[in-house]
Structure formats: structure tokens, C-alpha cells
GUVEXGU-615018 format. One record per residue: chain; residue in three letters; x, y, z of N, C-alpha, C in turn. Coordinates in nm, 2 decimals, m for minus. Layout:
BEGIN
 kette rest    n_x    n_y    n_z   ca_x   ca_y   ca_z    c_x    c_y    c_z
     A  ALA      X      Y      Z      X      Y      Z      X      Y      Z
...
***
This chain:
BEGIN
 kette rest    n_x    n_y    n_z   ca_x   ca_y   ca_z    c_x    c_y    c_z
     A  UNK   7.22  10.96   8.91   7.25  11.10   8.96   7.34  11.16   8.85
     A  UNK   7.31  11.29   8.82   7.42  11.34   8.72   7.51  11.40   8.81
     A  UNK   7.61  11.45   8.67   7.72  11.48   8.73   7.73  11.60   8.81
     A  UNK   7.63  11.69   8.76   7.63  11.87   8.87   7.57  11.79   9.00
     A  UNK   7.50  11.71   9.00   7.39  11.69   9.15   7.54  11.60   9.22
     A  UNK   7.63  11.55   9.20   7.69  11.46   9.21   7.82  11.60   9.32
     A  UNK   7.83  11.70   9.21   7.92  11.80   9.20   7.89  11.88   9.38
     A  UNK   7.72  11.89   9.37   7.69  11.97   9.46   7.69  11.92   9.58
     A  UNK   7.64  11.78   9.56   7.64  11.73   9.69   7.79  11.69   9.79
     A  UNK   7.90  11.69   9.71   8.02  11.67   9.74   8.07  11.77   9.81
     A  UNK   8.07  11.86   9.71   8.11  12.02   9.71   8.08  12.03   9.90
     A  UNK   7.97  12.06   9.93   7.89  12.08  10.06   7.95  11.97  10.15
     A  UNK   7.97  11.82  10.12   8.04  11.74  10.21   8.18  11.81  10.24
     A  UNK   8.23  11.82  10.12   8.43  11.87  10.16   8.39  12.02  10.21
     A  UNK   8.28  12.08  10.21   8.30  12.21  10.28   8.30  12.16  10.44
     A  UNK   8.22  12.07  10.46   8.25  12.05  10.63   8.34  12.01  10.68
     A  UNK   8.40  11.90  10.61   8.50  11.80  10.66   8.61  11.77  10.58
     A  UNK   8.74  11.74  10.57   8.87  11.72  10.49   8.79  11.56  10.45
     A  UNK   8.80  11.55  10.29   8.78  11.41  10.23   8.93  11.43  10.10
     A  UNK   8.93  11.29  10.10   9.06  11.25  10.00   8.98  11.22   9.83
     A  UNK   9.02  11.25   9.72   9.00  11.16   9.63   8.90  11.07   9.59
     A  UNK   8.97  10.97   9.66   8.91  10.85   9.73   8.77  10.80   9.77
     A  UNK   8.78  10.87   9.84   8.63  10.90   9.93   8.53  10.96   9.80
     A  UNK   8.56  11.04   9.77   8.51  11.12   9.64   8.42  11.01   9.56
     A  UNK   8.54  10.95   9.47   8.53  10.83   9.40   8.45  10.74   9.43
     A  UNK   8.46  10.66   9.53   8.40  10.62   9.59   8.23  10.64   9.62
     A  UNK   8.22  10.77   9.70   8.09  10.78   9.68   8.00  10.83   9.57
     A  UNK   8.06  10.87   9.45   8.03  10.86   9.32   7.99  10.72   9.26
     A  UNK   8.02  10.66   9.27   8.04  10.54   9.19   7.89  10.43   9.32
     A  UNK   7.89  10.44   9.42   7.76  10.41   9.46   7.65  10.50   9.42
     A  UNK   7.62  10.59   9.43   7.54  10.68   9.31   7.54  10.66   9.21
     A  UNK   7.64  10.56   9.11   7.61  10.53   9.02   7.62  10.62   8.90
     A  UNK   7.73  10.74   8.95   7.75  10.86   8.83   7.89  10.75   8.72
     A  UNK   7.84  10.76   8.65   7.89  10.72   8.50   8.07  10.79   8.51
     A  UNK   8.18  10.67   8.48   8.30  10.75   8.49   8.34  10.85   8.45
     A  UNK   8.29  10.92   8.33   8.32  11.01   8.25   8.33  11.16   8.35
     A  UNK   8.17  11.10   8.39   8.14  11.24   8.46   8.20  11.26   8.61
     A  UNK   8.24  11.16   8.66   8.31  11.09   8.80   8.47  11.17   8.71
     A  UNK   8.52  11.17   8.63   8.63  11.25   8.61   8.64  11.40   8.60
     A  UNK   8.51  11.46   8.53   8.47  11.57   8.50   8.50  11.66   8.69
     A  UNK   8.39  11.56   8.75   8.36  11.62   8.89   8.50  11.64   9.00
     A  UNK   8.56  11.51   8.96   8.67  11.51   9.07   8.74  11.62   8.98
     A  UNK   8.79  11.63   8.89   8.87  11.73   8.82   8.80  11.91   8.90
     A  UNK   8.72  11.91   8.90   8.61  12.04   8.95   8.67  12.07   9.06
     A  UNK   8.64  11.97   9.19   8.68  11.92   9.30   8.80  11.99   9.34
     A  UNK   8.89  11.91   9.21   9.08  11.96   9.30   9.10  12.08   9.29
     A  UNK   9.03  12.13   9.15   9.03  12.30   9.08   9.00  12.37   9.17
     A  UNK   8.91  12.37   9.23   8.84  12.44   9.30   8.86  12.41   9.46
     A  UNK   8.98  12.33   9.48   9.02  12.33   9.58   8.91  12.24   9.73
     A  UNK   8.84  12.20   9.67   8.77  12.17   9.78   8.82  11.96   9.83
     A  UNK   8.85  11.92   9.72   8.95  11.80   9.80   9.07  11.87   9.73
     A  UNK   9.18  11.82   9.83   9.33  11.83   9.87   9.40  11.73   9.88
     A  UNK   9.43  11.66   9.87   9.53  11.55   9.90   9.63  11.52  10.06
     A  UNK   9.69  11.64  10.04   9.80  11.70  10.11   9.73  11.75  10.23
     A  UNK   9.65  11.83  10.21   9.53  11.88  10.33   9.48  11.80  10.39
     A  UNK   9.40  11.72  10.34   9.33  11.58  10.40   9.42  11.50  10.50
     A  UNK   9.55  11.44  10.39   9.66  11.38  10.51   9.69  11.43  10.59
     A  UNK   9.74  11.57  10.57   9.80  11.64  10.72   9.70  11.65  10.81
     A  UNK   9.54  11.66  10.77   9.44  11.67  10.88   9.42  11.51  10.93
     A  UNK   9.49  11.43  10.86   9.41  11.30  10.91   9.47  11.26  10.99
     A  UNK   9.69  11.24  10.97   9.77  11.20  11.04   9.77  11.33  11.21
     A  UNK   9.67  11.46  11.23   9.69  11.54  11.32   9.57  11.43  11.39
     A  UNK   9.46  11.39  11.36   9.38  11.35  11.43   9.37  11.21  11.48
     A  UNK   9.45  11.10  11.43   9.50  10.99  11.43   9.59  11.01  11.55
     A  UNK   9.64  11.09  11.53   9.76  11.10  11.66   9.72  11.16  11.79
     A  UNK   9.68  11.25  11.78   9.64  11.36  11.85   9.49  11.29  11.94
     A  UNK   9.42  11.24  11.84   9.28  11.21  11.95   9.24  11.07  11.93
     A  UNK   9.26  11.01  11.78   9.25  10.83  11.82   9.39  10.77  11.86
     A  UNK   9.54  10.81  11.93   9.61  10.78  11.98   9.65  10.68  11.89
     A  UNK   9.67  10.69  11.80   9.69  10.57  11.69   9.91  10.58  11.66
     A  UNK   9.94  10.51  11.64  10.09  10.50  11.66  10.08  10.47  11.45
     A  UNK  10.24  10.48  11.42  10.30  10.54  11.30  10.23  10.43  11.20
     A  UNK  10.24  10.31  11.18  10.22  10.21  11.11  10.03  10.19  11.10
     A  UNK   9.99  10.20  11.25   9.81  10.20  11.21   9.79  10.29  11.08
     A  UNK   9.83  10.46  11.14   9.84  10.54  11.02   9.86  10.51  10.90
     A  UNK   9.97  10.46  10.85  10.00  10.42  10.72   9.94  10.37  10.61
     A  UNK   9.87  10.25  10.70   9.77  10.13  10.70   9.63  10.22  10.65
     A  UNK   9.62  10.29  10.74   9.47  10.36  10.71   9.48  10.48  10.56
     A  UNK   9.60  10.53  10.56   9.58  10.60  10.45   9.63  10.57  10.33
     A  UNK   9.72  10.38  10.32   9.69  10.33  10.18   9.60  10.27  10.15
     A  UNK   9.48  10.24  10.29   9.35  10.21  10.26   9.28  10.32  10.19
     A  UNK   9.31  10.45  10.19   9.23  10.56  10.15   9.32  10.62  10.01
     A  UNK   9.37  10.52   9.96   9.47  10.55   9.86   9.56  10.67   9.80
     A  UNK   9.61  10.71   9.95   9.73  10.81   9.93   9.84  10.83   9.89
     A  UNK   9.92  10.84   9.79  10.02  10.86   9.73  10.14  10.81   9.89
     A  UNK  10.22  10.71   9.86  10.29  10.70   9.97  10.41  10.77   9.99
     A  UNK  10.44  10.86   9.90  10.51  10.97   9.95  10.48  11.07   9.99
     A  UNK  10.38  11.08   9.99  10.31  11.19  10.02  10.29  11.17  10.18
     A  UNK  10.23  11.06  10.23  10.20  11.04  10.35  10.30  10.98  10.43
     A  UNK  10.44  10.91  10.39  10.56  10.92  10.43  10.59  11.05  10.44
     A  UNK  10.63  11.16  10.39  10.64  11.29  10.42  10.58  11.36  10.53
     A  UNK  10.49  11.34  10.55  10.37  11.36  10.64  10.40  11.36  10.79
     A  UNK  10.40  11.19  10.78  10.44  11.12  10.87  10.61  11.13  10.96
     A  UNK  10.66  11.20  10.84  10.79  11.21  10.88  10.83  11.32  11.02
     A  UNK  10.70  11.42  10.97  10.69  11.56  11.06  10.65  11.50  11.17
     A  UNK  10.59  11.45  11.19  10.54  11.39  11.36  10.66  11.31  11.45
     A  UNK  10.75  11.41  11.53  10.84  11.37  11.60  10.81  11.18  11.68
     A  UNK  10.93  11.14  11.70  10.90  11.05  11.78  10.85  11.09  11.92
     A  UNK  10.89  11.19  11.99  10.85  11.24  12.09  10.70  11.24  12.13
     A  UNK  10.62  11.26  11.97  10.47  11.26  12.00  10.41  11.14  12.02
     A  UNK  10.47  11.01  11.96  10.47  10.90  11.93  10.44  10.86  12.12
     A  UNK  10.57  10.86  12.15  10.65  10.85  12.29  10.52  10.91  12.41
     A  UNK  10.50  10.99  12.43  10.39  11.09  12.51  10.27  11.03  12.47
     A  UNK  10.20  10.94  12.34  10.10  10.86  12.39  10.15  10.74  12.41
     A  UNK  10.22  10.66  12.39  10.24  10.56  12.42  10.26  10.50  12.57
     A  UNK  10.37  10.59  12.63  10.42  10.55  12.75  10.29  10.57  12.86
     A  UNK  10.21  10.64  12.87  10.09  10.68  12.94   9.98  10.50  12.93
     A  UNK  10.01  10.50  12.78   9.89  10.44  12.76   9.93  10.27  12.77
     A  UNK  10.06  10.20  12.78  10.15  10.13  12.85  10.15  10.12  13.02
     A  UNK  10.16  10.25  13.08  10.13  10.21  13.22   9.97  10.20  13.25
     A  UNK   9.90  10.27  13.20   9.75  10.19  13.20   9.73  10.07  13.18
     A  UNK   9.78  10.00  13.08   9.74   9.86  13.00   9.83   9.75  13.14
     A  UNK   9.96   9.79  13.17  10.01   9.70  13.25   9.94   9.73  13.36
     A  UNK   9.88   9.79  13.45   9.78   9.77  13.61   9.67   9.72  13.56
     A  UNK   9.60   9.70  13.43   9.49   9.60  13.40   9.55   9.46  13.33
     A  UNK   9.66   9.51  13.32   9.71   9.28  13.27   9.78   9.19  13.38
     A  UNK   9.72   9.10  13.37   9.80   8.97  13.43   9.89   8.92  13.40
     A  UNK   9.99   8.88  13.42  10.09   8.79  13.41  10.16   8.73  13.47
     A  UNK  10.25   8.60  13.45  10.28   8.50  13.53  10.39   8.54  13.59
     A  UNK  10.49   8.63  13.48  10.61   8.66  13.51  10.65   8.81  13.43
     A  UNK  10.76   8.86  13.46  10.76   8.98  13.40  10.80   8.98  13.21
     A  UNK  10.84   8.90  13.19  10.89   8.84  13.07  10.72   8.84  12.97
     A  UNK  10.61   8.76  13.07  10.52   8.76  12.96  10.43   8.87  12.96
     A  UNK  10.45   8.96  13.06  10.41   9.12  13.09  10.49   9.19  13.00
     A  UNK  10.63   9.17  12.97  10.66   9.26  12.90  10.63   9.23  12.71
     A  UNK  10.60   9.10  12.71  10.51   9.09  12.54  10.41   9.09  12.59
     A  UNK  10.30   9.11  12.64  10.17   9.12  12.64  10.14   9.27  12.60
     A  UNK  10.27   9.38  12.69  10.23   9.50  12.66  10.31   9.56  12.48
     A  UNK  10.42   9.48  12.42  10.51   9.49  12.34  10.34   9.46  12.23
     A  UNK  10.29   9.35  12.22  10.17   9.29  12.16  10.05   9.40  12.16
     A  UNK  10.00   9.46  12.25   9.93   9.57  12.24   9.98   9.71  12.20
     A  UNK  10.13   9.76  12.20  10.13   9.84  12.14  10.13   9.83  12.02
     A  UNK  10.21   9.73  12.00  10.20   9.71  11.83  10.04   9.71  11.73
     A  UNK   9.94   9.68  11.79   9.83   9.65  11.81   9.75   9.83  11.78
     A  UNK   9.83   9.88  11.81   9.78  10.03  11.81   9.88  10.06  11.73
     A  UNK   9.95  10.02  11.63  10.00  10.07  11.55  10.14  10.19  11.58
     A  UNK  10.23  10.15  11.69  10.34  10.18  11.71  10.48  10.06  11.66
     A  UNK  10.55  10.15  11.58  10.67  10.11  11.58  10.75  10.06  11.65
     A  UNK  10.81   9.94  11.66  10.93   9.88  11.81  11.00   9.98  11.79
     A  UNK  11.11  10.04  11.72  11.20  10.14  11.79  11.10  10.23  11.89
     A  UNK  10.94  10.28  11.92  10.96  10.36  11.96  10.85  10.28  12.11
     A  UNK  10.82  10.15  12.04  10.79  10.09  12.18  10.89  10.01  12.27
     A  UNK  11.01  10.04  12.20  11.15   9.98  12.29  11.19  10.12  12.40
     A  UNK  11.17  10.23  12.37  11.21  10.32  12.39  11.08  10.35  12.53
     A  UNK  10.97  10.35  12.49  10.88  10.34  12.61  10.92  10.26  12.73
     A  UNK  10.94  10.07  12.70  10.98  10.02  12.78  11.08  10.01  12.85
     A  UNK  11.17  10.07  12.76  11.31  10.11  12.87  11.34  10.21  12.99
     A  UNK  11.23  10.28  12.96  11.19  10.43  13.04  11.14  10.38  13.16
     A  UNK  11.01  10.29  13.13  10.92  10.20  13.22  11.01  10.10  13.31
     A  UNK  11.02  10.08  13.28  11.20  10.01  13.37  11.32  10.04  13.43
     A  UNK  11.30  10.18  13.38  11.42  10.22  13.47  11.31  10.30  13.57
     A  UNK  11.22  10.31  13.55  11.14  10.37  13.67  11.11  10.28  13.74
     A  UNK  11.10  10.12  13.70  11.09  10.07  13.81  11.16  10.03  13.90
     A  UNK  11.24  10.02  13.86  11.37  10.00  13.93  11.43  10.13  14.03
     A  UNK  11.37  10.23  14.02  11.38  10.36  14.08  11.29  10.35  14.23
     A  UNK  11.18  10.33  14.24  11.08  10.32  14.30  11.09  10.22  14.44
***
């Protein structure tokens, strides 16, 4: 594939959807476009605005949180898999209150505990500590769910 067919067909992909770099690269290089011109294109690319870096992250950490309920650390994980500058995505990441963190988590905690078993409350409370983590929440902000969770029960 040369480098304009390489150009066009990308071009048309980042018009639908936020892609990184990465992704770019990547599907260049299964096509089998030659580095030189894999520099030329991505160079085009940033010029012309159609990948973003900054764009991409901030649309990826909105959708990660927002609709796959994914907690701070999954995130992280997923976008130095997609090789994001980590300040960049620390930054990012920083914008997303714990509060938003908090509001999926605590919801999705009392779901998981009326479907788990346990012998005692001790291995209920790491079975669910184990699953959030599992989803990629931070303990300060799955300590802060469970303590909520607890004082409600104890209310009731």
C-alpha cells in the first residue's frame, strides 16, 4: 500500500472516531507501508489535525469512565498500552474528580455484594475490595466506598 492510499484510508477512519498515534502506526505497518512513508503520513495526520493525542485521551478517559465504568488505574493501564505520553494522561486523569470515581463504584459494590457469598463479613469485605480493584479502582477510593457501605449498614 503506498503512502497516499495509507493517508486516505486513515484520514476517513480519524474522521469517524478519536484514534491515537498508535493505532495509526500500527495499522500502517500491517499494511505493510514502508517507515519512511509511515512518517511522512503520521506527520500529515497531526498537521492536519485529524489524530490528536490530547483529544483522543480526553475522549478515551470520558468514555472509560462514563460508559465502561472502568476505575483510575484500568485507565492508565489501557492508555500506556496505547502509548500515551504519561503525562499527558496523568493530567487527564487528574481532571476526573474522585467523586466520579465514587458514584460508579459504590452502586456497582452494592450489586456485586447481593450476588456474592461469603462465610463471614471479613471475606465479603475482600471479595468485594478484590473486585473493585479488578475494575481498576484505586484503594483510597475503594476504602471510601466501603466505609459509606457500612455506615449504612449499620443505620438500617
Amino acid at each position: 500500500m503506498t503512502g497516499q492510499q495509507a493517508y486516505q484510508k486513515l484520514a476517513a477512519l480519524c474522521a469517524r472516531s478519536e484514534h491515537c498515534q498508535q493505532e495509526m502506526l500500527d495499522k500502517m505497518r500491517q499494511w505493510g507501508v514502508d517507515e519512511e512513508e509511515q512518517a511522512k503520513v503520521m506527520a500529515r495526520l497531526v498537521e492536519e489535525r485529524y489524530v490528536d493525542d490530547e483529544r483522543f485521551t480526553r475522549a478515551f478517559v470520558n468514555d472509560k469512565v462514563r460508559y465502561a465504568k472502568w476505575g483510575r488505574r484500568k485507565i492508565e493501564q489501557a492508555l500506556w498500552m496505547k502509548r500515551i505520553d504519561e503525562q499527558l494522561a496523568r493530567t487527564v486523569l487528574d481532571e476526573v474528580p474522585d467523586e466520579d470515581y465514587i458514584a460508579i463504584l459504590r452502586p456497582a459494590l452494592k450489586q456485586k455484594r447481593r450476588s456474592t457469598k461469603a462465610a463471614s463479613e471479613y471475606e465479603m469485605t475482600m471479595k468485594l475490595i478484590k473486585y473493585a480493584l479488578s475494575r481498576g479502582f484505586t484503594m483510597d477510593v475503594i476504602k471510601q466506598c466501603m466505609e459509606v457501605d457500612d455506615e449504612a449498614e449499620f443505620s438500617d
